[in-house]
C-alpha positions as CSV (number, residue, x, y, z in Angstrom):
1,X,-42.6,-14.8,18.8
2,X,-42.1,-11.4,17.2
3,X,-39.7,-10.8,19.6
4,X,-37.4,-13.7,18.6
5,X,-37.9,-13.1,15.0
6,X,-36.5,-9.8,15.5
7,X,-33.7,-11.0,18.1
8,X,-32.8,-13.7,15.4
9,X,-32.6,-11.3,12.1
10,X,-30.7,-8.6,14.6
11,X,-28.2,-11.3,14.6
12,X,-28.1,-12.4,11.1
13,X,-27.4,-8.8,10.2
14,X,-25.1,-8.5,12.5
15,X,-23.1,-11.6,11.0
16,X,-24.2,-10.4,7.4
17,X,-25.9,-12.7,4.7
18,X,-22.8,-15.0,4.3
19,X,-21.1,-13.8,7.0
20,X,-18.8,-16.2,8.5
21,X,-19.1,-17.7,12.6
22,X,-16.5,-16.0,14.6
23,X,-15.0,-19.8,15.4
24,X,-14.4,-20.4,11.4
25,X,-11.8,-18.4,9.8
26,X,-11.0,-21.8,7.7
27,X,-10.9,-20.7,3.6
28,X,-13.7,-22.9,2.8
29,X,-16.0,-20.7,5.5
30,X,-14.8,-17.0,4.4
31,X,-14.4,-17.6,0.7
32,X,-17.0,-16.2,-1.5
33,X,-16.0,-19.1,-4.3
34,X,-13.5,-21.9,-5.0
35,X,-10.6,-20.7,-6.7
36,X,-10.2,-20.5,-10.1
37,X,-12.9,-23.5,-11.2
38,X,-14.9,-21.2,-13.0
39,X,-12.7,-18.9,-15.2
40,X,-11.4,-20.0,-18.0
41,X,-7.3,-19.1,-18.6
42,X,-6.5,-16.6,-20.3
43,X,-4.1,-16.6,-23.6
44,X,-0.3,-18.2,-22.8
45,X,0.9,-14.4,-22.7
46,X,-1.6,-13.3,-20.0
47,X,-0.5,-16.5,-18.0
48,X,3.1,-16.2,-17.9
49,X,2.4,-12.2,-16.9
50,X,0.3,-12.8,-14.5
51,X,2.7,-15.8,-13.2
52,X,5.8,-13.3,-13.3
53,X,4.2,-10.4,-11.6
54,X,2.8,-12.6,-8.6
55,X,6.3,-14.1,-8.2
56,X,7.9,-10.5,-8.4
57,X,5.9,-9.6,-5.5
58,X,6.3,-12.7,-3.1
59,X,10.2,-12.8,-3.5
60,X,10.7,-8.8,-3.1
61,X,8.4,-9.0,-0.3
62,X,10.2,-12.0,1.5
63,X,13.9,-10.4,0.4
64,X,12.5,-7.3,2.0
65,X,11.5,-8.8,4.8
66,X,15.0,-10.7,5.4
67,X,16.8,-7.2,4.6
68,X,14.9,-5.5,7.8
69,X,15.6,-8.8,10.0
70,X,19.4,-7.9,9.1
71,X,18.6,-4.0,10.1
72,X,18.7,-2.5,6.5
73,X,15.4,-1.6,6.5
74,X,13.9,1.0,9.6
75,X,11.1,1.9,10.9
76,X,7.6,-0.3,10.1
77,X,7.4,-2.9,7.4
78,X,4.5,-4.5,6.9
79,X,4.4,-7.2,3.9
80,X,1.8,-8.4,1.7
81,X,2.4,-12.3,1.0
82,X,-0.5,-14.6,0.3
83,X,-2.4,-11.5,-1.1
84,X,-0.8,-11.1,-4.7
85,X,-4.0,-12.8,-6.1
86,X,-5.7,-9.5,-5.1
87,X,-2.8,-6.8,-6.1
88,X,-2.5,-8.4,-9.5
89,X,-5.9,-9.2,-10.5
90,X,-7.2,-5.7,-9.8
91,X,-3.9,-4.4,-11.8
92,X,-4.9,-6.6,-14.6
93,X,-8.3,-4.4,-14.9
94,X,-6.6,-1.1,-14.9
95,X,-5.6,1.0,-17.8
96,X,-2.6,2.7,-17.6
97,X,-3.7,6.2,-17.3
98,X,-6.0,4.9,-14.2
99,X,-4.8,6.1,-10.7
100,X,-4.3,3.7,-8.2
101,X,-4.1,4.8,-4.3
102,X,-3.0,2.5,-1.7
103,X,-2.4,1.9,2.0
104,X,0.6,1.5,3.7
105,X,1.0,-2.3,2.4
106,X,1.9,-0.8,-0.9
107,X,5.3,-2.6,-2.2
108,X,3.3,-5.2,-4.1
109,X,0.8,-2.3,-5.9
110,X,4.1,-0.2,-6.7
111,X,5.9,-3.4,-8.5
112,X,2.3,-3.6,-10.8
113,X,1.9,-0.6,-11.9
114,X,5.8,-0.6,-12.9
115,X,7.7,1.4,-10.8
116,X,11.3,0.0,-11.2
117,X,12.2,-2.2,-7.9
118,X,15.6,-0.6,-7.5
119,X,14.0,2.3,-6.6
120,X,11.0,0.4,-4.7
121,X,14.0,-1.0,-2.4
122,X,16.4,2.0,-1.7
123,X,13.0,3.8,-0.3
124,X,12.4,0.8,2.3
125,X,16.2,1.3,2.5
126,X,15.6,5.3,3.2
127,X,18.1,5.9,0.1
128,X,18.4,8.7,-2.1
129,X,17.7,7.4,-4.8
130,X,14.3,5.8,-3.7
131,X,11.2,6.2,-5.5
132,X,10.2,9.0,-2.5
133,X,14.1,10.5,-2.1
134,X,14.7,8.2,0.9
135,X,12.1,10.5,2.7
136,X,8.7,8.0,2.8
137,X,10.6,4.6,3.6
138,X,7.8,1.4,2.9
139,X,4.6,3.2,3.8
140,X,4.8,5.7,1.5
141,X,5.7,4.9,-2.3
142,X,5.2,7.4,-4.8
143,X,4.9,7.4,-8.0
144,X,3.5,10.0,-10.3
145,X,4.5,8.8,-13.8
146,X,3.0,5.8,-13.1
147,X,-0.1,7.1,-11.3
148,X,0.6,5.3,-7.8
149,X,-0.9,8.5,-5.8
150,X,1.0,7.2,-2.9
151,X,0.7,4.2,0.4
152,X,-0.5,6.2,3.9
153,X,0.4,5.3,7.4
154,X,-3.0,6.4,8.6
155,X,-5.8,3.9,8.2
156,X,-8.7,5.0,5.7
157,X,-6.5,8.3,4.9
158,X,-6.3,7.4,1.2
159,X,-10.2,7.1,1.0
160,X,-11.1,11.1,0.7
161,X,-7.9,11.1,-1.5
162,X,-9.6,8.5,-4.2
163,X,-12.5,10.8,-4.2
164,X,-10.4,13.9,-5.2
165,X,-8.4,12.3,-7.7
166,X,-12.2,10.9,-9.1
167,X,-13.3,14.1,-9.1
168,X,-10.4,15.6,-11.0
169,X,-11.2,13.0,-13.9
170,X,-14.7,13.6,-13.6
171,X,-13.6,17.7,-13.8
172,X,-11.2,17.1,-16.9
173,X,-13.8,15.1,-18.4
174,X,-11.2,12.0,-18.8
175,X,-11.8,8.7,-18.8
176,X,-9.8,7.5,-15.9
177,X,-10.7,6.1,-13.0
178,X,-9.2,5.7,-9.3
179,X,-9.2,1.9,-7.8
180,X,-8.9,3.1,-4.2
181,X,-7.3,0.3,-2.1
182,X,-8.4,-0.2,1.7
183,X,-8.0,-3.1,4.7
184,X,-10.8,-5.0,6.5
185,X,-10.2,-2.4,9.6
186,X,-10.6,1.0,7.1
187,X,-14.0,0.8,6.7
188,X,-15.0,1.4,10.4
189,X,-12.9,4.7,9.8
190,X,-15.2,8.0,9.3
191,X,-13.2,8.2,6.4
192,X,-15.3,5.5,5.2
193,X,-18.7,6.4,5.2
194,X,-17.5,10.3,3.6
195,X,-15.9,9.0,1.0
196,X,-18.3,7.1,-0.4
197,X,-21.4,9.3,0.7
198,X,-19.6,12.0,-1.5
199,X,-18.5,9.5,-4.3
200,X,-22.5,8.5,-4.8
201,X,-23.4,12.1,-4.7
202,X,-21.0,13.3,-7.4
203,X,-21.2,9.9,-9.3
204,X,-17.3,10.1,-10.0
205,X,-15.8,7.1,-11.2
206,X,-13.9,5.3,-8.4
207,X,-13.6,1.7,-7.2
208,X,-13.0,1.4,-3.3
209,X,-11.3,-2.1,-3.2
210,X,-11.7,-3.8,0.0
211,X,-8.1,-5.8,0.9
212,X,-10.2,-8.1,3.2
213,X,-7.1,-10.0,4.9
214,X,-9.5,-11.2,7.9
215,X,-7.8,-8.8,9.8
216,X,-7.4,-5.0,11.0
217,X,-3.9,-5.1,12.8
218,X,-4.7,-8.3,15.4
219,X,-8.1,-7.7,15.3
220,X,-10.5,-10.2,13.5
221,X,-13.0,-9.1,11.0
222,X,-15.9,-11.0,13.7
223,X,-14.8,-8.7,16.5
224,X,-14.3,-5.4,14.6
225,X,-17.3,-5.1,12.4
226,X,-20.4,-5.7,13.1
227,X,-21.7,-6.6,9.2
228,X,-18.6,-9.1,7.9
229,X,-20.0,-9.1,4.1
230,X,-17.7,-5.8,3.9
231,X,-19.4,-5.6,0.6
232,X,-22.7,-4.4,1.8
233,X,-21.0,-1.9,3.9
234,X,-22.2,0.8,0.4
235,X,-25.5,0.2,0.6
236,X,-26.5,3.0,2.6
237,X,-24.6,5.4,0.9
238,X,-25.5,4.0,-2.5
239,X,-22.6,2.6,-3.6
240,X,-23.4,-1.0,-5.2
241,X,-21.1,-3.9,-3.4
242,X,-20.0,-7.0,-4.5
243,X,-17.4,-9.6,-3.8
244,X,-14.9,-11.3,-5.3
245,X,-12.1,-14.5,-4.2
246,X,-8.8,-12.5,-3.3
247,X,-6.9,-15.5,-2.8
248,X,-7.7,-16.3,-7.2
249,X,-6.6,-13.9,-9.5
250,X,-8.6,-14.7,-12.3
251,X,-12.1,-14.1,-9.7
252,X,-10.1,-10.4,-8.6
253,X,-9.7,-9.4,-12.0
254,X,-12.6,-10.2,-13.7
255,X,-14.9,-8.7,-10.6
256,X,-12.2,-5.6,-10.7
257,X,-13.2,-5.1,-14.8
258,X,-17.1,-5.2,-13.8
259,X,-16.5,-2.3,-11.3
260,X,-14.4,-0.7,-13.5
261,X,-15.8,-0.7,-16.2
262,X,-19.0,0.7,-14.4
263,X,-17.3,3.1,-12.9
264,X,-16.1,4.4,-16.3
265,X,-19.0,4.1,-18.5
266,X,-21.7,5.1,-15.8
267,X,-20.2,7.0,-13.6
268,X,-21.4,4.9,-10.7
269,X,-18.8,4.1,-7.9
270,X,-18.1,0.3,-6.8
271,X,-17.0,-1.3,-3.8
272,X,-15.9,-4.6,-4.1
273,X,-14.6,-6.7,-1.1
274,X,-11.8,-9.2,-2.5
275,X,-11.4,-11.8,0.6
276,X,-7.6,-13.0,1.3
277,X,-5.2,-13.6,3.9
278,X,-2.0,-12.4,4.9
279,X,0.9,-15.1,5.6
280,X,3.0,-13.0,7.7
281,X,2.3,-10.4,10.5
282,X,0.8,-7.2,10.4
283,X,3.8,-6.1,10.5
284,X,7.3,-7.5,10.8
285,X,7.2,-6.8,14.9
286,X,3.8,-8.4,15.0
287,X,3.8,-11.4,17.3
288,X,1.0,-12.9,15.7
289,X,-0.8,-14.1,19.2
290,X,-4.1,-13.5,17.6
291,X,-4.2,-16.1,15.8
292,X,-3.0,-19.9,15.8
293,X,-0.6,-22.0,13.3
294,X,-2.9,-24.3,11.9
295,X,-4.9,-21.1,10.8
296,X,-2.5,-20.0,9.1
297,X,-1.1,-23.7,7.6
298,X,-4.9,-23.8,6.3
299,X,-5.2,-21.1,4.1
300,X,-1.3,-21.5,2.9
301,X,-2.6,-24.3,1.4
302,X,-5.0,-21.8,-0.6
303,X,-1.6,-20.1,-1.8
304,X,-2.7,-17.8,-4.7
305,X,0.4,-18.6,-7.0
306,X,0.7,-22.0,-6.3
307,X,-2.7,-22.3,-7.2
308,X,-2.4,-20.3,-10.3
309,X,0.8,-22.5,-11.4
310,X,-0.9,-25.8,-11.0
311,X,-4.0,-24.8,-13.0
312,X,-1.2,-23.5,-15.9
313,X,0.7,-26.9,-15.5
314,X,-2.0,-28.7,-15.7
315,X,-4.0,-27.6,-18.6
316,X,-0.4,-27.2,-20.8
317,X,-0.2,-23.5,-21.2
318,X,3.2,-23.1,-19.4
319,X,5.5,-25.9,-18.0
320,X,7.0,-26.6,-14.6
321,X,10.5,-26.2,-16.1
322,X,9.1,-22.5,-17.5
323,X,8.1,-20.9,-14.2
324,X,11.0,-22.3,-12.6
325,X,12.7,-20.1,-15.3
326,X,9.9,-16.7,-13.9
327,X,10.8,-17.4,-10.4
328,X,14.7,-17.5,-11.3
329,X,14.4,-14.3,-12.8
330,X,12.2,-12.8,-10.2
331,X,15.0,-13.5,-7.8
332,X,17.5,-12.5,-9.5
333,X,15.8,-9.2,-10.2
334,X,15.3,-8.7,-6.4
335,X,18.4,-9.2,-5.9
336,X,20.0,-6.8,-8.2
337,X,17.0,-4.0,-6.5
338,X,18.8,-5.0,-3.2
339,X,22.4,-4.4,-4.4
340,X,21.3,-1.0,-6.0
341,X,19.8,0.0,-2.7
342,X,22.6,-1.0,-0.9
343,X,24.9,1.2,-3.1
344,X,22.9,4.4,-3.3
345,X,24.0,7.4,-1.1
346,X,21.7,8.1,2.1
347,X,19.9,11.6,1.9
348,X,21.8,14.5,3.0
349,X,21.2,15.3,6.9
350,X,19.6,18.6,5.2
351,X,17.4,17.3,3.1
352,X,15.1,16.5,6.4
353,X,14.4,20.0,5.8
354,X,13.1,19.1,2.0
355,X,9.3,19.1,0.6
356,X,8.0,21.2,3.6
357,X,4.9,23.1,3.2
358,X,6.3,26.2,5.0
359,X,9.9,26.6,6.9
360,X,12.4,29.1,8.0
361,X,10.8,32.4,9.4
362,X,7.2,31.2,8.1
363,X,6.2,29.3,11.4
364,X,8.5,30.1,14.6
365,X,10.1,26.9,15.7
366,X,12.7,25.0,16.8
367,X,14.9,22.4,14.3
368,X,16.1,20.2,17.5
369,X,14.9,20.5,21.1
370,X,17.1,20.0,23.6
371,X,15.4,18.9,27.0
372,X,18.0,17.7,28.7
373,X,18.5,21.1,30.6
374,X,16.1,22.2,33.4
375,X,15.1,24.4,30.6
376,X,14.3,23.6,27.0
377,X,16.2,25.5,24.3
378,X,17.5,25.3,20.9
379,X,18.7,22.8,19.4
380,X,20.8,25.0,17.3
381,X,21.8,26.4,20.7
382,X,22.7,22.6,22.0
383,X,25.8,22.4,24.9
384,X,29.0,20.4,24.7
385,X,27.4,17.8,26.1
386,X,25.1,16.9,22.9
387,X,26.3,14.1,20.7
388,X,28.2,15.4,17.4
389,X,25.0,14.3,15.3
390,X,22.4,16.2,17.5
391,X,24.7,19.2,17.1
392,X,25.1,18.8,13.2
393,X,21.6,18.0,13.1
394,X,20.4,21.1,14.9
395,X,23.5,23.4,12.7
396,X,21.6,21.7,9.1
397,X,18.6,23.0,10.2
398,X,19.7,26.2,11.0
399,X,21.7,27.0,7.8
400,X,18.4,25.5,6.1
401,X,16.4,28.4,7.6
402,X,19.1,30.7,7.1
403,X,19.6,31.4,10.8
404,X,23.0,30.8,12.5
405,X,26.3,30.7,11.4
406,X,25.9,29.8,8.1
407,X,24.0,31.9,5.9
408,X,24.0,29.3,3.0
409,X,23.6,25.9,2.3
410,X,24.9,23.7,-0.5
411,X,22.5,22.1,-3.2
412,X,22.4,18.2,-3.0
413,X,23.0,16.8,-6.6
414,X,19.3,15.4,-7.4
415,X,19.5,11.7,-8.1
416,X,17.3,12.1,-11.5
417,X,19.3,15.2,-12.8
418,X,22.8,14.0,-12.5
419,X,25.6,14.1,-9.5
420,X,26.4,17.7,-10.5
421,X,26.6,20.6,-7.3
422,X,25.8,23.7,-7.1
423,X,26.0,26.2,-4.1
424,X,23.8,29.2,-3.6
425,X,21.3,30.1,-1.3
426,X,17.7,28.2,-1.3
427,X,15.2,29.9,-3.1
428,X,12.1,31.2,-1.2
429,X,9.5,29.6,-3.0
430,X,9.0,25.3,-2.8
431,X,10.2,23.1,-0.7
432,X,12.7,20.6,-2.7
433,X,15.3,20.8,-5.1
């Protein structure tokens, strides 16, 4: 008999208190609440803000998303419609001089904290005048006036990050604190169980955020993670959990300002586990096997902003006719961030050379290699037979290190200091312009 008990709690604890069946991953089973019953709306203002950011996000994501389909966009793009719910409420319980650090899913978290979407688009575009130079591309937004400390390819990467930037706050003796934004598969990452094992030990003031999208790549929550309340993943490191309904923005951002707040006042870090679901893919080259149609058609039905606009409608604080108006204007405003990326210059083949931590005669290397020979060799030392960009390639970073035939290189006008050149040789010191 003991022997069964024990078999039986093994297996609740494995699922987790409400954890959900690994044949259920309807809304009604993985939702901590029903949306937005038992909030109250906030003033007409807060509303149509919350209304216009949410709509921001869903039409520059799906622009975005028809600009890489057409080949504007390169490398990986991975977009984060049906979880603006989460994005905005947690925005909503951030001061401005907070920090907030993201994964690579970031366009949405760049657009809240006001980044200007012309320059959110030319960097999925790789322009120069994107928010990163062109250099970062989707995964990795920057933007240090506005205290988005950056998306990261690498999964749970950002976590360690957070608990600098905490500990610099908690150093200066500010006030500010660092919402630390993470996916379902991060917290299986090593990265994980550090960060907040340091986090409780210092008591800085950070709030790990859980983006609980049911999914780490193809891989459901059920079959990656042994405990599925993700919330309760703290408790061994002593970092208090709770949960909160990612797919209602009112739930996200009043369970965000508990955990902030406590993070502030008492210098205890939270995690909090805000359960959504993405629409699309993982990415845009993301089949989607893993998961079937009517899964999908389920919780679209649990569509954060349509939710959010019928409990506006209906309880008279903004009309049908006046979010028509926000969603005109949100598409209009993606469209004028596509037409500026469109326009704006690529980088300089050079500046591939820009923002590294050590170059030239530093660390012995090779710009190109050439392996097309029975031998590898230069690049800067590429035959006839090499395509005119390898060879310019290999001749930029050459002059770049000062080795070669050209002993100089030409300064690239910066995008934020005017279109004015200058020539002279690069100084020794830094790594950009």
């Amino acid at each position: 008999m003991a022997e069964a008990r024990a078999t039986e709690e093994s297996q609740e604890s494995r699922d987790g208190a409400t954890g959900p069946s690994a044949s259920d991953r309807s809304p009604d089973e993985r939702l901590p609440h029903e949306p937005g019953e038992h909030h109250e709306l906030p003033d007409r203002e807060t509303c149509e803000h919350i209304v216009r950011q949410m709509l921001l996000i869903r039409r520059f994501e799906e622009r975005a998303g028809e600009m890489y389909t057409k080949a504007a966009i390169g490398g990986f793009l991975h977009l984060a419609i049906g979880e603006e719910a989460a994005i905005v409420g947690a925005a909503l319980a951030m001061r401005e001089s907070d920090y907030l650090i993201s994964t690579y899913r970031e366009h949405g978290q760049a657009l809240v904290r006001g980044t200007d979407p012309n320059r959110i688009m030319a960097e999925l575009f790789g322009r120069r005048d994107g928010v990163s130079k062109g250099h970062g591309g989707s995964m990795h937004l920057f933007d240090v006036e506005k205290r988005l400390m950056g998306g990261y390819g690498i999964v749970g990467s950002n976590m360690p990050l957070a608990v600098g930037l905490a500990l610099a706050g908690d150093y200066l003796e500010t006030e500010d604190v660092t919402v630390c934004m993470l996916g379902d598969g991060a917290v299986n990452q090593g990265n994980f169980g550090e960060a907040l094992n340091l986090a409780a030990l210092w008591d800085l003031p950070v709030v790990f955020l859980v983006i609980n999208n049911q999914f780490g790549m193809g891989t459901a929550l059920e079959r990656h993670s042994a405990i599925t309340d993700l919330s309760k993943r703290g408790d061994g490191y002593g970092v208090p959990g709770a949960r909160c309904n990612g797919m209602d923005v009112l739930d996200t951002r009043d369970e965000l300002e508990r955990a902030v707040r406590a993070a502030r006042e008492d210098r205890v870090p939270q995690l909090v586990e805000a359960v959504t679901y993405r629409f699309r893919g993982h990415s845009m080259a993301d089949p989607e096997d893993y998961r079937s149609k009517e899964e999908v058609e389920e919780w679209q039905r649990r569509d954060p902003i349509a939710t959010f606009r019928g409990r506006v409608v209906d309880e008279g604080v903004l009309s049908d006719d006046e979010i028509d108006k926000l969603d005109e204007d949100a598409q209009s405003r993606v469209e004028e961030a596509v037409e500026f990326a469109t326009n704006s210059p690529y980088p300089e083949l050079d500046a591939l050379y820009d923002d590294l931590y050590a170059y030239g005669d530093q660390v012995g290397g090779w710009y190109v290699v050439d392996e097309r020979a029975p031998e590898t060799h230069k690049g800067e030392d590429l035959k006839e037979s090499a395509s005119p960009a390898m060879q310019e390639l290999a001749e930029a970073g050459a002059a770049y290190a000062r080795v070669g035939d050209a002993e100089e290189r030409r300064k690239r006008p910066d995008p934020e200091e005017g279109e004015e050149e200058a020539a002279g040789p690069r100084e020794e010191e830094g790594g950009a312009d």
